[in-house]
C-alpha positions as CSV (number, residue, x, y, z in Angstrom):
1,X,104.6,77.5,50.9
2,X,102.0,74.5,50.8
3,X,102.0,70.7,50.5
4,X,99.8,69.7,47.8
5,X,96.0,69.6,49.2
6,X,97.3,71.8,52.2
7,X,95.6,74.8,53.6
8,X,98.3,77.4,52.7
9,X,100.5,79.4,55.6
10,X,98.9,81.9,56.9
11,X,101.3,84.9,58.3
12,X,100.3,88.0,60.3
13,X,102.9,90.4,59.8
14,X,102.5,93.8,62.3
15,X,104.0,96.5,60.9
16,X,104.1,100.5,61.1
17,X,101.9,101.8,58.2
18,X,104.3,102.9,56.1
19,X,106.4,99.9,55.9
20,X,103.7,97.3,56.0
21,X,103.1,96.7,52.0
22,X,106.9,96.5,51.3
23,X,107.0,94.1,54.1
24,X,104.1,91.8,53.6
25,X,105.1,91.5,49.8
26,X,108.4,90.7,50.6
27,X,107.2,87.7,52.8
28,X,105.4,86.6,50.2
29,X,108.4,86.0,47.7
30,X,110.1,84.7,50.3
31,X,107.3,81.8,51.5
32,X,105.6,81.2,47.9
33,X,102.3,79.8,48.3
34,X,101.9,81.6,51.8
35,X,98.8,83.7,52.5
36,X,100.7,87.2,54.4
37,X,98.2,89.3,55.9
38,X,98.7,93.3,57.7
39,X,98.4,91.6,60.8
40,X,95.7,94.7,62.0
41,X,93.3,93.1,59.0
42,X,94.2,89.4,59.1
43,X,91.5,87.7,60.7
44,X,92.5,84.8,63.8
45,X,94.4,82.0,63.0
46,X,97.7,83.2,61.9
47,X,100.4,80.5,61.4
48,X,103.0,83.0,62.8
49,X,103.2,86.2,63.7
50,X,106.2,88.5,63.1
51,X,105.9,91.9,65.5
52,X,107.3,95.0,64.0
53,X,105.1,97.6,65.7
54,X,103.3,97.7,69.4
55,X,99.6,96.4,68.5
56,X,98.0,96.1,72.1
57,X,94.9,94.0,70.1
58,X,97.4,91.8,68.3
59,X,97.3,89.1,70.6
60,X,93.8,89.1,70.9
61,X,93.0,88.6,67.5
62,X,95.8,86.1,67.3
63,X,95.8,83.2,69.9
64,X,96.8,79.6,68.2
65,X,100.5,80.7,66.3
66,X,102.8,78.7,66.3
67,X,105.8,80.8,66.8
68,X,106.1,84.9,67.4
69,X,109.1,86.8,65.5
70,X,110.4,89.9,66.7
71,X,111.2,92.2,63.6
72,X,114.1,93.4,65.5
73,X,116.9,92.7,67.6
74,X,115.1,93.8,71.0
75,X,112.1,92.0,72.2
76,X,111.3,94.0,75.3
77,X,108.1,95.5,73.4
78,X,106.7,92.2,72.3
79,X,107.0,90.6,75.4
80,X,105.3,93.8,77.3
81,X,102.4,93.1,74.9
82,X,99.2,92.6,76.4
83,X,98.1,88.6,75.7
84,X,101.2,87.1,74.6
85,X,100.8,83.3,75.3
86,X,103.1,82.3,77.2
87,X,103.3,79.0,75.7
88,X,104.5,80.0,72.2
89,X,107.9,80.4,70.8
90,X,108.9,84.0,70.8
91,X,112.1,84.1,67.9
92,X,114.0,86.7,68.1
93,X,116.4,88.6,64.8
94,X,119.9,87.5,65.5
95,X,121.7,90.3,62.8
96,X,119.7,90.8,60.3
97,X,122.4,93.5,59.0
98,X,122.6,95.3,62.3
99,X,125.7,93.9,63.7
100,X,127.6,95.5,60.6
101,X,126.2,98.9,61.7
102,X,126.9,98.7,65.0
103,X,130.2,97.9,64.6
104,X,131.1,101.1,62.6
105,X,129.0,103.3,65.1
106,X,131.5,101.8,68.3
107,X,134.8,101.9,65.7
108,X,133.8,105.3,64.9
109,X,133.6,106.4,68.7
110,X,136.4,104.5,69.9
111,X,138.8,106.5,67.0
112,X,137.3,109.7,68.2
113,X,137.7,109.3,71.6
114,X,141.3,108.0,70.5
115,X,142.2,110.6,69.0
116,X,140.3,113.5,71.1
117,X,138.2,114.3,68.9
118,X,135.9,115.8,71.0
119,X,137.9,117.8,73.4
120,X,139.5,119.5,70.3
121,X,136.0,120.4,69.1
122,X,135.2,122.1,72.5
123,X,138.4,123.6,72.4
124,X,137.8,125.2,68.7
125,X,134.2,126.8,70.0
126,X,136.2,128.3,72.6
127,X,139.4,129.2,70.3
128,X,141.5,127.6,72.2
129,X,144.9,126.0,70.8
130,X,146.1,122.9,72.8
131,X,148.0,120.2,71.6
132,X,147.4,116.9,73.8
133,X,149.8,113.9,73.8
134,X,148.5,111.1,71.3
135,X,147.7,107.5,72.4
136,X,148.1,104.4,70.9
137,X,145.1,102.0,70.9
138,X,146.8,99.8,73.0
139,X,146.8,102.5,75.4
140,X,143.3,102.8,75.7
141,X,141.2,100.0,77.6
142,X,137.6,99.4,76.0
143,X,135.1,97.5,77.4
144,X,132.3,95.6,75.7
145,X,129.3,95.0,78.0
146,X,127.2,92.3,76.8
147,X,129.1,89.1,74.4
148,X,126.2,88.3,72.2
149,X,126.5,88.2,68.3
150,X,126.6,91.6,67.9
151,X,129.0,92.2,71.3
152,X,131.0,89.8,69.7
153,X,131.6,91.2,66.4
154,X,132.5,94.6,68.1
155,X,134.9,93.3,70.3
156,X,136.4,91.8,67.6
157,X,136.7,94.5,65.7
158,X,138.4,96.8,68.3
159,X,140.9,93.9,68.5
160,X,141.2,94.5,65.0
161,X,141.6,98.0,65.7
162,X,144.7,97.5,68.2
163,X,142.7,98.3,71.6
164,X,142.9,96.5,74.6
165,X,139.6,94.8,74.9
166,X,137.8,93.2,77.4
167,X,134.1,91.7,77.5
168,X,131.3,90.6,80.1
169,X,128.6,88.3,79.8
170,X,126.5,86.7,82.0
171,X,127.9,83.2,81.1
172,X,131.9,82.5,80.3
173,X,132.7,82.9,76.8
174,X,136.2,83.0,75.1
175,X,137.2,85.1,71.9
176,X,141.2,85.8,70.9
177,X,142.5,89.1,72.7
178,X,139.6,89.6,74.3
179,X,139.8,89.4,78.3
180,X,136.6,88.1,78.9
181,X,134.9,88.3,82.6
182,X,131.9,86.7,83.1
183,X,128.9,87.4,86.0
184,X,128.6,89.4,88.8
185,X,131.8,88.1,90.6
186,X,133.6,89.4,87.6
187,X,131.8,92.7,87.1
188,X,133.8,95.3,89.0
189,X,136.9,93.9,87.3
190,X,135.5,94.2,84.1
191,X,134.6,97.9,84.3
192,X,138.0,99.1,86.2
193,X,139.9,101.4,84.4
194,X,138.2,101.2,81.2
195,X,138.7,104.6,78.9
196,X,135.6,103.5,76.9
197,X,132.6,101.1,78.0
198,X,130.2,100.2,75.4
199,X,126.7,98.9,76.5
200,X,125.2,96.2,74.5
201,X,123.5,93.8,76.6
202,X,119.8,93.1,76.0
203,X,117.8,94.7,78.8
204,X,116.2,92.4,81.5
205,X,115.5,93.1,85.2
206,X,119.0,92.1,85.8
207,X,120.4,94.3,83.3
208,X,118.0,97.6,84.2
209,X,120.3,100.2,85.4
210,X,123.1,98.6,85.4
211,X,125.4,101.1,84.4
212,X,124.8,103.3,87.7
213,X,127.2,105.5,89.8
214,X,128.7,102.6,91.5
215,X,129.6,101.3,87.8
216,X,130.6,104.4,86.6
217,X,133.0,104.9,89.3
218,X,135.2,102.3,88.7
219,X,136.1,103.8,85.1
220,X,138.9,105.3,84.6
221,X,138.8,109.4,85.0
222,X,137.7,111.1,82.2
223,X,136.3,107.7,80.7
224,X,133.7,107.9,77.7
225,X,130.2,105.9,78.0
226,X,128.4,104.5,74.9
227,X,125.3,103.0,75.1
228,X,124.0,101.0,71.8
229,X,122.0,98.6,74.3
230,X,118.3,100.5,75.7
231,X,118.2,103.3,77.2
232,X,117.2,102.2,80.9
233,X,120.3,100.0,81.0
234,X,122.1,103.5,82.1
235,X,120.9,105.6,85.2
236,X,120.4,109.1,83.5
237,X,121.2,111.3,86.3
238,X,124.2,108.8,87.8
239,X,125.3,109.6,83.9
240,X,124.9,112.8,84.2
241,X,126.2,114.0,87.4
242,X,129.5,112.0,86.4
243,X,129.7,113.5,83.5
244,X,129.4,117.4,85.8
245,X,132.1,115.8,88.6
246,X,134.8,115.3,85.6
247,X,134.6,111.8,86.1
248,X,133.8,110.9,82.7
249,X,135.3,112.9,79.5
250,X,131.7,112.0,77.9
251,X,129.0,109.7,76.3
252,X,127.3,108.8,73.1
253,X,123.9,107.6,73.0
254,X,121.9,106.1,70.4
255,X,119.0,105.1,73.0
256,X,116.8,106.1,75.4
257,X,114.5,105.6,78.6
258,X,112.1,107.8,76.6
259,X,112.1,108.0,72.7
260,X,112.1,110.3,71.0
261,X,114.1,112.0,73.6
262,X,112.0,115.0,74.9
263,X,113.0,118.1,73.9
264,X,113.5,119.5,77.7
265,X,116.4,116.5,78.4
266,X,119.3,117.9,79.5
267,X,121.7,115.1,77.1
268,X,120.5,117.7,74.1
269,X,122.1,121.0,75.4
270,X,125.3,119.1,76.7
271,X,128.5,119.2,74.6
272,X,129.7,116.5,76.1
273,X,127.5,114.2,74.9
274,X,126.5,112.9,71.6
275,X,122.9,112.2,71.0
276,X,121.5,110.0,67.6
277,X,118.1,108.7,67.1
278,X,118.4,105.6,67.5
279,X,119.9,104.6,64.4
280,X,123.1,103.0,65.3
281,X,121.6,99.4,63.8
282,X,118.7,99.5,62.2
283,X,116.9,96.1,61.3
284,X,117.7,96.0,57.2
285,X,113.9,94.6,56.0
286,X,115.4,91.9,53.3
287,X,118.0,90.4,55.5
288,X,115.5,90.6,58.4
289,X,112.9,88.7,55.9
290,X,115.0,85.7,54.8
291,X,116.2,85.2,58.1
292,X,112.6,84.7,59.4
293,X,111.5,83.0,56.6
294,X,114.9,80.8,56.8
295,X,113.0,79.9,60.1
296,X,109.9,79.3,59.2
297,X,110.8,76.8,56.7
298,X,112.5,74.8,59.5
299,X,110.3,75.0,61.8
300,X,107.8,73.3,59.3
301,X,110.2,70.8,58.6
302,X,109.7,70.3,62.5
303,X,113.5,71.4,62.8
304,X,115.6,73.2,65.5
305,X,116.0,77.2,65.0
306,X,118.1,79.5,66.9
307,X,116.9,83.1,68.6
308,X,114.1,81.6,70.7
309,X,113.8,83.6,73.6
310,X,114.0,82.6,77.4
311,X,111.0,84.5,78.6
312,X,112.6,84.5,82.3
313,X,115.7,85.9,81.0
314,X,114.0,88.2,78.5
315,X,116.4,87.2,75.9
């Protein structure tokens, strides 16, 4: 991607090892004509720099960018980075294929809790037969904490679904059977009563720990917690000591203060809650690729792009 007598692009992609070939050759279909270096070997001067991996020398070796990319949806590890000027763009992924992913992962927990899923699988490992009375999803309140573009595309499919959504963001936003509260005025009526709150909000100083015991009281009893989000945006032991009082039926989480999860946390050894990896949306490389390069190519053209990050916000 040159003009003709130009000094090519030059990209700094930072990657995990394994991924980093795949990655940097990809760029280069995508921005012909670029130079796209493994950001641990490309020497200073980088164009851009797209952050897929904590590199605590990145930002020494790379000072006069004109824009950072996030290689994923989060952007609390880039911005903890040692050196990052605060004067350049930090772009963030907006999907990139992991809004798809997500939604499944919450449509798939929502039908299980539905349909008590889970409290028939504790009662077959104690041979127990118990028929409980089914709900409707209309019956069922599910909340959606945090309306971004992945929020939104859950809460619309619970809609979808039949259940009685409602949403919370920082700032007012409207969607079609959603009920949609907004700031901390509306907080406490967002959360009360919900049978199911999924967390999704990006994670700020705001948002740290947001989900505490004061939060978790307002849900209705026997309520199920998912968190999607990060894990510090829920207060481990509030979760778990809820979860011991019979307040809430249970949780799923896909994230994690620490990750991996240590072997010695209690979540692993509860059958009340449903541990994954960290794999409820994972950043799909080829989507992620075009939409950076998408960006790129405006910026160049000295053009608007969405994603950019409010560094005060941390999103």
């Amino acid at each position: 991607m040159t003009s003709a007598g130009a000094a090519p692009l030059r990209i700094a992609v930072s990657m995990d090892t394994d991924e980093t070939a795949e990655v940097v050759a990809r760029f280069s279909a995508e921005l012909p004509g670029a130079d796209v270096q493994d950001g641990r070997d490309a020497p200073p001067g980088a164009d851009y720099v797209v952050v897929g991996a904590r590199d605590e020398l990145l930002f020494e070796r790379q000072r006069a960018m004109k824009a950072v990319f996030g290689f994923g949806a989060g952007v609390n590890g880039i911005l903890a980075l040692p050196g990052l000027p605060p004067h350049v763009p930090l772009i963030r992924l907006e999907d990139a294929g992991m809004a798809a992913q997500m939604v499944r992962y919450v449509l798939a927990t929502a039908l299980r809790v539905l349909g008590r899923l889970d409290v028939y699988a504790r009662q077959q490992r104690a041979r127990q037969w118990r028929r409980h009375p089914p709900r409707a999803p209309a019956e069922m309140a599910v909340g959606v904490l945090g309306l971004g573009v992945i929020g939104t595309a859950i809460a619309r499919a619970l809609v979808a679904q039949g259940f009685a959504v409602r949403g919370h963001a920082q700032t007012r936003k409207v969607e079609d059977r959603v009920a949609c509260h907004a700031g901390a005025a509306e907080f406490d009526a967002f959360l009360s009563g919900l049978d199911l709150l999924t967390v999704v909000v990006p994670l700020t100083p705001h948002t740290r720990g947001i989900v505490d015991a004061r939060a978790l009281a307002l849900l209705a009893d026997g309520a199920h917690v998912v968190n999607i989000g990060r894990g510090p945006l829920v207060v481990d032991a509030d979760l778990i000591a809820a979860l011991d009082a019979g307040k809430l039926g249970g949780a799923t989480l896909d994230v994690f203060a620490e990750e991996p999860l240590p072997p010695e946390h209690p979540f692993w050894s509860r059958d009340d809650v449903a541990v994954t990896p960290h794999v409820s949306g994972t950043t799909l490389p080829a989507e992620a690729i075009a939409q950076i390069a998408a960006k790129i190519r405006r910026l160049e053209q000295n053009l608007p792009v969405s994603g950019v990050v409010e560094r005060i916000r941390g999103y």
